[in-house]
C-alpha positions in Angstrom: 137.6 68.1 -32.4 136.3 69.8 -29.7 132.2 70.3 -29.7 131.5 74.4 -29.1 127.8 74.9 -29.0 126.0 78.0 -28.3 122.5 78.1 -26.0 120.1 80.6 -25.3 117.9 80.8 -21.9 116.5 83.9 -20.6 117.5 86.3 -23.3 121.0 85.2 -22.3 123.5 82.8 -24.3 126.4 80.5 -23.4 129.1 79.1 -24.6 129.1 75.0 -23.5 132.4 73.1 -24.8 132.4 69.7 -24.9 135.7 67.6 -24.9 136.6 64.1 -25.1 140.4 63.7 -24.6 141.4 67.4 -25.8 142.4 70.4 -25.0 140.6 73.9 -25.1 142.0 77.7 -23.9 139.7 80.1 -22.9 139.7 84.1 -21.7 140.8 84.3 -17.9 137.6 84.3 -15.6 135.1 82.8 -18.7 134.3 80.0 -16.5 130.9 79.0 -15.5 131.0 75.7 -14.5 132.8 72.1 -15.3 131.4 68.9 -15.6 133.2 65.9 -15.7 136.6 64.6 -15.0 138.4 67.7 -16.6 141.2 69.5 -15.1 142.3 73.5 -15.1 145.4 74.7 -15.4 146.6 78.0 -15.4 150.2 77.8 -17.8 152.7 79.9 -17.1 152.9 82.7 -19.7 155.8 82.9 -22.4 157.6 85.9 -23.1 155.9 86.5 -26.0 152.5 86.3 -24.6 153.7 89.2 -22.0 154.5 91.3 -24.7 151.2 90.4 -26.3 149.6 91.6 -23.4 151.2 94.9 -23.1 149.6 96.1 -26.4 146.3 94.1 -27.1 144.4 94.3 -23.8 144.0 90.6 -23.4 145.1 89.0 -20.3 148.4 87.3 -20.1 147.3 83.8 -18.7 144.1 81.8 -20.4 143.6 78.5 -18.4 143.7 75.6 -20.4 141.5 72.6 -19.5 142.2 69.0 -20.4 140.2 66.2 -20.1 136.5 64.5 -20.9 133.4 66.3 -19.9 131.4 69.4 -20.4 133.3 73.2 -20.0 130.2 75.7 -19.5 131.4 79.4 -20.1 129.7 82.6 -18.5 126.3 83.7 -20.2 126.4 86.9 -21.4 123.6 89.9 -22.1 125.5 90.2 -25.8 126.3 87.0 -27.5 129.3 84.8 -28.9 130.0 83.4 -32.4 131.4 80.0 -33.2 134.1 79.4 -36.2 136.5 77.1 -37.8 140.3 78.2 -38.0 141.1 76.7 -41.1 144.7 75.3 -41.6 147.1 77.8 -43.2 144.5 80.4 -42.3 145.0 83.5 -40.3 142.2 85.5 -38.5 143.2 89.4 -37.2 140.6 90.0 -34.0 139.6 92.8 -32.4 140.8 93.7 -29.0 138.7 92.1 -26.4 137.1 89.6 -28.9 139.1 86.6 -28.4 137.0 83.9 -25.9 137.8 80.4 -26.4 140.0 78.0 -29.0 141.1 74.6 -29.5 144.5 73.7 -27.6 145.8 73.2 -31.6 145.2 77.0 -32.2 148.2 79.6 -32.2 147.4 82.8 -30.8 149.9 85.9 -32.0 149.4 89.4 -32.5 149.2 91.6 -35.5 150.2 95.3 -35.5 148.1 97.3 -38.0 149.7 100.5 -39.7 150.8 103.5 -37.9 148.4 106.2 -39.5 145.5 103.6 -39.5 144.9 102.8 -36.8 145.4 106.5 -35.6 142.8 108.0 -37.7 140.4 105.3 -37.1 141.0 105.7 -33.2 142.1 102.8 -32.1 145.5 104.5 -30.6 149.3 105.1 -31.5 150.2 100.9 -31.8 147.2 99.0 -33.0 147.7 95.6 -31.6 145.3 92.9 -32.2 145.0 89.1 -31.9 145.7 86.6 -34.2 144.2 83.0 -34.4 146.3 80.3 -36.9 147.1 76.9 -36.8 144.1 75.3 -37.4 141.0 74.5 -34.9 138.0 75.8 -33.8 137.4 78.8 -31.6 134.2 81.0 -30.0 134.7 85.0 -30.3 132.3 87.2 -28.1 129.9 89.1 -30.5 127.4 91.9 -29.4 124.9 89.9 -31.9 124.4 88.3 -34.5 127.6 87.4 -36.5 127.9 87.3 -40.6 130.9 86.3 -42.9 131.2 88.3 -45.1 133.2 87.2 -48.5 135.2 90.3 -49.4 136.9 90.8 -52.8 137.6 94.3 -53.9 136.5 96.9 -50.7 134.4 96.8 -47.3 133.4 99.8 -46.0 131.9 100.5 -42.5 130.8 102.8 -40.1 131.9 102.2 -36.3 133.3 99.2 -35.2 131.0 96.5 -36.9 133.9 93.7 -38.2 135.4 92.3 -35.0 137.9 89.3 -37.2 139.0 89.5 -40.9 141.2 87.2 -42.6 145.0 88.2 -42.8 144.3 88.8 -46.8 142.1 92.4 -46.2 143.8 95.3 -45.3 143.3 98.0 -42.8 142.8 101.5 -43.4 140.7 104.6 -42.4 139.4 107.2 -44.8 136.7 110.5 -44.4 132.9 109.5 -45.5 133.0 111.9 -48.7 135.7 114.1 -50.1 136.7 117.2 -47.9 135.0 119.9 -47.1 131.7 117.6 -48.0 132.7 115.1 -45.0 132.2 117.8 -42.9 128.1 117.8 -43.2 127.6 113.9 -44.1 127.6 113.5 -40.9 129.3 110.4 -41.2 132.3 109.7 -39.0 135.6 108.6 -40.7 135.0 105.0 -42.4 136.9 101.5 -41.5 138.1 100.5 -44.5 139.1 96.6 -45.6 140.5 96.0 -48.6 141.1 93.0 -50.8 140.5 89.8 -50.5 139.2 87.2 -47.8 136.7 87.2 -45.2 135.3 89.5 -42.8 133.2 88.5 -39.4 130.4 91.3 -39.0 127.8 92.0 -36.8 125.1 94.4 -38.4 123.0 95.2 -35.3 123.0 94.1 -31.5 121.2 91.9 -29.4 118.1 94.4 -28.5 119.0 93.5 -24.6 122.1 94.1 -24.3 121.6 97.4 -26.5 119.6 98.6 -24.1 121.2 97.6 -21.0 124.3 99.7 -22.2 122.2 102.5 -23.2 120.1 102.6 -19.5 123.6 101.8 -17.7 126.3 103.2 -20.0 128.3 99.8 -19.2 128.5 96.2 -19.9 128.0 93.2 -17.6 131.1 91.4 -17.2 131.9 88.4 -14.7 129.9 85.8 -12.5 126.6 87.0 -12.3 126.8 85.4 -8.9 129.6 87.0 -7.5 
């Protein structure tokens, strides 16, 4: 199994993967440097990974690299979040989430209902990716990542679970019964409901949080470029 470690320098993290004979996909342009007799190549993409690609925001080729050596990803200002797929298990990401995964992992897409993801603002067709199969993978994370055992109902304001497990359900309700909603002043709520787990993140990384609020963007690509 591949080795996924996360380090911190700086104020900034990085993802470093470590391989011996494997395989590993990652997010087009997450590569720092390689180390090692490892090879990248850029597959061709299926039709269904076109399709993907149309509705989830993801790009429609992620380099795979085979070989034995050291993979060392781009740091980043926010932070990343390192889990195990679990066979038979399927995890529901949010767009933009997806970083890295074993060769061994599936990716798909899930579409979430109509009116859900409508109120909750997240657009006409709510498309998001799917991990299966089995394997471990690294997710980007603006800090510091919790899972959360869910059984019954997970309620949340803004956009603080970026996976859940296929089990929970998606909705979006008002913060209090109408007209009362209107001075809560609470937003509508995301809504997960039944059973499985949830990957939250609580609060940011106090850099990045205030890198976004001075700049009103985030850093993305080589920082040497």
């Amino acid at each position: 199994m591949a080795d996924f470690t996360i380090r911190e320098v700086e104020g900034m993290r990085q993802v470093r993967v470590d391989i011996s004979g494997e395989t590993v996909r990652a997010r087009r342009g997450a590569m720092s440097n390689l180390r090692g007799d490892i090879r990248l190549t850029p597959r061709l993409p299926r039709f269904r990974d076109l399709f993907r690609s149309m509705f989830t925001s993801e790009a429609v080729i992620r380099p795979y690299y085979d070989g034995t050596g050291s993979i060392l990803l781009q740091p980043s200002l926010g932070g990343y979040h390192v889990l195990d797929v679990a066979p038979g298990e399927r995890w529901i990401l949010e767009p933009k989430v997806y970083l890295a995964s074993e060769g061994s992992i599936e990716l798909g897409m899930h579409r979430e209902p109509f009116w859900a993801g409508l109120w909750a603002g997240d657009g006409f067709f709510a498309w998001k990716t799917t991990m299966a199969g089995g394997g471990r993978a690294a997710i980007n994370a603006p800090g510091p990542v919790e899972t959360v055992e869910v059984d019954g109902e997970l309620r949340v304001q803004g956009r603080l679970v970026l996976g859940r497990t296929d089990g929970l359900r998606f909705s979006s309700q008002r913060s209090a019964r109408f007209p009362r909603n209107l001075i809560s002043g609470q937003s509508r709520l995301r809504v997960f409901t039944g059973t499985g787990k949830a990957l939250v993140c609580w609060t940011p990384y106090w850099n990045e949080h205030l890198y976004k609020r001075m700049t009103g963007e985030s850093i993305e690509g080589s920082l040497l470029e």
